[in-house]
C-alpha positions in Angstrom: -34.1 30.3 13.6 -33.7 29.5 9.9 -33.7 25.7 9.6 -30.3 23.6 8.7 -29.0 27.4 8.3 -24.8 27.1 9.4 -24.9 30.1 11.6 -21.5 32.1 13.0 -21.6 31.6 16.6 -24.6 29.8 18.2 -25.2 29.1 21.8 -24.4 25.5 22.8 -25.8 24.1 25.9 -24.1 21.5 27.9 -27.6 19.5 29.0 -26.9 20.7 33.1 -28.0 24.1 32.5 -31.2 22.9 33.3 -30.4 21.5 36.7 -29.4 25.1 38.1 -32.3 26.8 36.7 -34.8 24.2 38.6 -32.7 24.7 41.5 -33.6 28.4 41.3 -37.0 27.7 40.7 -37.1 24.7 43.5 -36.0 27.5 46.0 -38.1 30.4 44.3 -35.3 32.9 43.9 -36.7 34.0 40.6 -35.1 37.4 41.4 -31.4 39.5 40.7 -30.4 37.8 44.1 -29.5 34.4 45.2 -27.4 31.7 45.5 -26.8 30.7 41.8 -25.4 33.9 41.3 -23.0 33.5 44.2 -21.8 30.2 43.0 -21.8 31.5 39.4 -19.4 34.7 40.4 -17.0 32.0 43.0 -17.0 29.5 39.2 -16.0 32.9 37.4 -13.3 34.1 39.8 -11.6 30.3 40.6 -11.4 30.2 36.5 -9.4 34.1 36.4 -7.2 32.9 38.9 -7.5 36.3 40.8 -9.6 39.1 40.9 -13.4 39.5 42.2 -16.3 38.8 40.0 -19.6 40.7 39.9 -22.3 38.9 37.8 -24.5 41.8 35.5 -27.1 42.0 33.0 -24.9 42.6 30.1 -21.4 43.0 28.9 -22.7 46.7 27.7 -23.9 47.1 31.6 -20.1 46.0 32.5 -18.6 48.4 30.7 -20.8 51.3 32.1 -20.3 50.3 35.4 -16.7 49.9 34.9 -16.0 53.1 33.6 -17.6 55.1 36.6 -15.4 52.6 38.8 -12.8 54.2 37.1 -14.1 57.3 38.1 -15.3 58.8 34.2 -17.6 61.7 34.7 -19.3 63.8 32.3 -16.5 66.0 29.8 -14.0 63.5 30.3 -12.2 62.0 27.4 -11.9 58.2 27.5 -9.4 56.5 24.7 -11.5 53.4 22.8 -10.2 50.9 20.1 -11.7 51.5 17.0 -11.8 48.4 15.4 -14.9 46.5 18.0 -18.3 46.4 18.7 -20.2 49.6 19.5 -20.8 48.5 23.4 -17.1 49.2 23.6 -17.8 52.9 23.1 -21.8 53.8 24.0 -21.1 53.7 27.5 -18.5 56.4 27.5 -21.9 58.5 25.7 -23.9 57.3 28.3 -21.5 58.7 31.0 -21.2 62.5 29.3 -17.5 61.8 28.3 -16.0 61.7 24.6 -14.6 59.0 23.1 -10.9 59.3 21.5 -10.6 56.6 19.2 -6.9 54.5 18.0 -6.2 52.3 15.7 -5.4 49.1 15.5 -1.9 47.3 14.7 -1.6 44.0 12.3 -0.1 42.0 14.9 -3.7 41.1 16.9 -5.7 43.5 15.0 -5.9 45.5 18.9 -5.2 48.9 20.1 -1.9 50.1 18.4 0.7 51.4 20.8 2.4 54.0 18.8 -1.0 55.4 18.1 -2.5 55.6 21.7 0.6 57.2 23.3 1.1 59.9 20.5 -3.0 60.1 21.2 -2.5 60.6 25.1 0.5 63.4 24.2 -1.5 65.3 21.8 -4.4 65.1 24.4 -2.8 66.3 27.1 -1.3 69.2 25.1 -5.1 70.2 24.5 -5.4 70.5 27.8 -7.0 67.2 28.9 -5.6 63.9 30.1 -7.9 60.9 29.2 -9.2 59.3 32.4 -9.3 55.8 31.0 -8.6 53.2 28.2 -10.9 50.7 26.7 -8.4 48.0 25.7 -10.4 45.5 23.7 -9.3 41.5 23.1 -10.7 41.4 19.7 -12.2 38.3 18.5 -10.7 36.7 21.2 -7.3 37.6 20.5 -5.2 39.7 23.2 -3.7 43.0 22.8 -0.3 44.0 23.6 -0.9 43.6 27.3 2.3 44.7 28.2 3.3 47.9 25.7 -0.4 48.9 26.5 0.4 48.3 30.3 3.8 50.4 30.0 2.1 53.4 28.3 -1.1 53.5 30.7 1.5 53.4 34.0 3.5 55.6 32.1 1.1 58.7 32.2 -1.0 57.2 35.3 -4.4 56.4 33.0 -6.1 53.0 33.7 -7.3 50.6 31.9 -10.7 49.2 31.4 -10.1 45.6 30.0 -12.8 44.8 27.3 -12.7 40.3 27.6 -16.0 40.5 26.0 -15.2 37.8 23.2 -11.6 36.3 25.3 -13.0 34.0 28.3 -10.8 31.5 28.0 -7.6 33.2 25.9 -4.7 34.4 27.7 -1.2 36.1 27.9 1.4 34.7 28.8 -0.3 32.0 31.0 -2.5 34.7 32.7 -6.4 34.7 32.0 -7.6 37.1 30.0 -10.1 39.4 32.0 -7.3 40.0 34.7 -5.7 42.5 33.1 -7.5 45.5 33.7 -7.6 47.8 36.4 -11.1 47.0 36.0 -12.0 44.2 33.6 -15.4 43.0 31.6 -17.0 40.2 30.2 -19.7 39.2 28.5 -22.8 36.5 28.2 -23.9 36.9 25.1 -26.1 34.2 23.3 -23.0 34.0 20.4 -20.4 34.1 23.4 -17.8 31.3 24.6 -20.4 30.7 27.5 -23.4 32.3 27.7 -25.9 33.1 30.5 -28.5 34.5 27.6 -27.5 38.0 28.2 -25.3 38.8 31.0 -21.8 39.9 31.4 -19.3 40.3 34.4 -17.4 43.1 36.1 -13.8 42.1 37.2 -12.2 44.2 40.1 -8.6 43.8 41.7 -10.6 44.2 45.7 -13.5 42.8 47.0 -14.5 46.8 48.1 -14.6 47.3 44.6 -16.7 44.7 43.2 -18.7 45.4 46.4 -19.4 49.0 45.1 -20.0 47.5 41.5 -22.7 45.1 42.6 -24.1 48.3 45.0 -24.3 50.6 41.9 -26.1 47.3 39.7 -28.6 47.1 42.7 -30.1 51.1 42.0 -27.8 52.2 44.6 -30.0 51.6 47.6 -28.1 52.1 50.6 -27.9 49.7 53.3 -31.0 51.0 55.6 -34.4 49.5 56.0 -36.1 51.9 53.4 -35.7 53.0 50.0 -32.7 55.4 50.4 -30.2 56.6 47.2 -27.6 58.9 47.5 -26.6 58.2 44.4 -27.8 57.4 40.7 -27.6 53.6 40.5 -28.9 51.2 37.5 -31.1 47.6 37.7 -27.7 45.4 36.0 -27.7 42.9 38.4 -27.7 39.6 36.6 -30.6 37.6 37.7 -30.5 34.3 39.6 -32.1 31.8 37.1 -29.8 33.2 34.2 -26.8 32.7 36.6 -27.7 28.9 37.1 -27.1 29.1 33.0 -23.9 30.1 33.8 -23.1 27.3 36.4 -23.9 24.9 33.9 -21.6 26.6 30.8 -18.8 27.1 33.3 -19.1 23.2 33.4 -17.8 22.6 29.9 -15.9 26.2 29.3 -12.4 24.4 28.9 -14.0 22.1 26.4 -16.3 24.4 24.3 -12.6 26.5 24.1 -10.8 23.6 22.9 -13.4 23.0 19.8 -13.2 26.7 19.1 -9.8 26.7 18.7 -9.8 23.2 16.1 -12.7 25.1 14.4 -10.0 27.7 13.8 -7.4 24.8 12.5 -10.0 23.6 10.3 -10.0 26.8 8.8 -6.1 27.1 8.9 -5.8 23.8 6.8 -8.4 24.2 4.8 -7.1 28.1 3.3 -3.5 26.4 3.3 -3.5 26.0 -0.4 -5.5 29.2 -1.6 -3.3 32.0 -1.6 -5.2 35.5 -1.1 -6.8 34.1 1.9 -5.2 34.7 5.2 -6.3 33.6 8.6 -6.0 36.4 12.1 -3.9 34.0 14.1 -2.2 35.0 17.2 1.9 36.5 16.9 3.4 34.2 19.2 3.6 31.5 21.6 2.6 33.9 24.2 -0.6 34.6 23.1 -3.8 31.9 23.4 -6.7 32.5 21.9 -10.2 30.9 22.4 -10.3 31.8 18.7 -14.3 32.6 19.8 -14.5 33.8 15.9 -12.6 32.8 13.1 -11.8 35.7 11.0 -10.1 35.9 8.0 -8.5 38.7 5.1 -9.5 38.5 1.7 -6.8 39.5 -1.0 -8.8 40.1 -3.6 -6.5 40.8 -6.2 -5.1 37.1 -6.0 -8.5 35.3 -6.2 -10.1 36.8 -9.1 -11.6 39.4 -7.6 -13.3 37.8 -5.0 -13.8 40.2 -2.1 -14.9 39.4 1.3 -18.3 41.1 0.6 -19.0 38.8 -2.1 -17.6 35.5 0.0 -20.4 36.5 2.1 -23.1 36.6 -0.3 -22.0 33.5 -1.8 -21.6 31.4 1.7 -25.4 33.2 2.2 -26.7 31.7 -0.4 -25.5 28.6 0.6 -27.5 29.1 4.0 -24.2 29.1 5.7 -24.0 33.3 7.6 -20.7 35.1 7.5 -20.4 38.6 8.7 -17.9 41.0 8.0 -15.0 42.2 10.7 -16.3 44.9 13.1 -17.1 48.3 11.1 -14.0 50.8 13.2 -16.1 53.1 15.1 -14.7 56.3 13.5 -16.5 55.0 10.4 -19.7 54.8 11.9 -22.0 57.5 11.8 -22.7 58.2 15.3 -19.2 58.4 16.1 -17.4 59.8 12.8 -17.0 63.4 14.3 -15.2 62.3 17.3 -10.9 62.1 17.3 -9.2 59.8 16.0 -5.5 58.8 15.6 -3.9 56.2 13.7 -3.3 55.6 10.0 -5.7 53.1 7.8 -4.7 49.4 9.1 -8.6 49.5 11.1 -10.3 50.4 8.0 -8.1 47.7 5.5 -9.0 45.2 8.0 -12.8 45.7 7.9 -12.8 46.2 4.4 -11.2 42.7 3.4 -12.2 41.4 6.9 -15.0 38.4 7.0 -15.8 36.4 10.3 -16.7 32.6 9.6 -18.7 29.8 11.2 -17.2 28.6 14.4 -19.5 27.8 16.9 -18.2 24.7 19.3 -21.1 23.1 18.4 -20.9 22.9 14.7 -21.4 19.3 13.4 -18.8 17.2 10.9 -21.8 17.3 9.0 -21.8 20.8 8.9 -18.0 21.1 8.2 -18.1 19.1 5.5 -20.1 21.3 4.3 -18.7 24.2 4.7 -15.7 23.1 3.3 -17.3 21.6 0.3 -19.0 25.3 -0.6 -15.7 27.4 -0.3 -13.5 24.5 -1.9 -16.1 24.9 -5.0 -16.0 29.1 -4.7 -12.0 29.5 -4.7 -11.6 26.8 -7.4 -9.2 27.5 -10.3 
């Protein structure tokens, strides 16, 4: 890593990581099996509040497994938020199946309502009903758990929960990551917690997340040699990264908590400077671990300072940036695939711009930070 460089989102270790990952090595389950993943998947599950908790080698992996839990085979059509990260949508490639893509709304910057149901009515007039939904907490922000709920129940589609950024936020007092018919999470190094690389898949029965950690273990069935009925994949999450995760889950309320006053610093400090606007949640019923701070960039009030060139100028100052999510229907790969909505994913990447806010980020470092874009948005 660059030296005194302010980065977005760095891993921050608690100091009793390193406790559990001896214990792994003390007892020599240096292996995708043991008892650091046990405990790490009992830490997850007492956190949710409900649901079962299987412990994989990626959020990506998650997603995948997820979606053939949800029973997604090749030609299906799965619906997928624009506006996120491309793991959101390559496992629906992975699986044969095409992605339909929504926009977002303005009010969490999440899958828009309107847009998804006049999607599902236009796809099943096509001729095909969309055998799932990606439903994506951006930026650690929920969606509309409810309207999205209402319209999936409403023509008998599931949902597939995306919590990859929102361990920790909630809806209406209810974890994020519980909301799903199947839910993910992920482990990322630039995550709330992190486990390195790892990620979680959340189930509603204990059969399910059975058959999730069976299809993460190659699908070897339960005889004394190498049998496989089925195609499974090596996503178990291994036993010394899980002992990471004992040791985040330790400090998960707290490392929320300076997320969020991260996100107040930002809040106070853009107060005063009109054109600058920071993604906050709607209402009281929303909490959000606020694991980014993103904010919009009104150019036309700031003499013509756009977010692109906020981010060259914080660059400079060795402090990264990095704008909002490019919407999938933009990108390349995915361009030629559907997509419904109007233009609000597109006008939120373009003026879009994700800021430091790592729960370890010093006063040091604030001041800093503070100091640079006081000076850039000066009169």
């Amino acid at each position: 890593m660059i030296k005194n460089k302010i980065w977005l989102s760095p891993p921050h270790m608690s100091g009793s990581e390193q406790k559990y990952i001896q214990e792994a090595f003390n007892t020599n389950w240096i292996a995708p099996v043991g008892a650091s993943i046990d405990m790490f998947e009992g830490n997850l599950e007492n956190y949710l509040g409900s649901g079962y908790v299987a412990a994989v080698s990626s959020g990506t992996a998650a997603i995948h497994l997820g979606l053939i839990l949800l029973g997604v085979k090749r030609g299906d059509e799965v619906i997928c938020q624009s506006l996120t990260f491309s793991a959101s949508a390559n496992p629906i490639l992975y699986l044969g199946a095409t992605p339909v893509f929504i926009d977002s709304e303005l009010d969490t910057w999440n899958l828009c309502p309107i847009a998804l149901e006049k999607a599902i009515i236009d796809r099943i007039a096509k001729g095909i009903t969309p055998k799932a939904i990606v439903a994506v907490t951006l930026y650690g922000v929920p969606y509309k758990i409810e309207e999205i709920r209402t319209i999936a129940d409403k023509y008998a589609i599931p949902i597939l929960e995306d919590s990859a950024e929102a361990l920790g936020s909630s809806y209406k007092g209810k974890r994020c990551g519980t909301f799903g018919d199947v839910s993910t999470l992920s482990f990322n190094g630039s995550k709330i917690i992190t486990t390195s690389g790892g990620g979680a898949v959340v189930t509603k029965t204990k059969k399910i997340k059975e058959r999730a950690i069976f299809l993460a273990t190659q699908a070897k069935e339960n005889v004394s040699h190498y049998q496989h009925c089925e195609v499974g994949y090596n996503y178990r999450l291994s036993n010394v990264l899980a002992g990471i995760g004992i040791g985040q889950m330790e400090v998960i309320d707290k490392y929320v908590h300076l997320r969020r006053m991260m996100h107040e610093f930002y809040v106070d400090l853009f107060s005063a400077i009109e054109g600058i606007s920071v993604y906050t949640v709607p209402n009281e019923d929303y909490f959000s671990n606020y694991w980014l701070t993103t904010i919009q960039v009104e150019s036309e009030k700031i003499n013509g300072i756009t977010a692109n060139k906020l981010r060259k100028f914080l660059d400079d100052e060795n402090i990264e940036s990095r704008p909002v999510m490019k919407p999938m229907h933009l990108q390349p790969i995915y361009s030629s695939y559907p997509y419904y909505g109007n233009t609000i994913a597109e006008t939120i990447f373009n003026k879009g711009l994700c800021l430091p806010s790592g729960s370890n980020l010093t006063n040091e470092e604030r001041s800093k930070i503070k100091s640079v874009l006081i000076n850039i948005f000066k009169p």
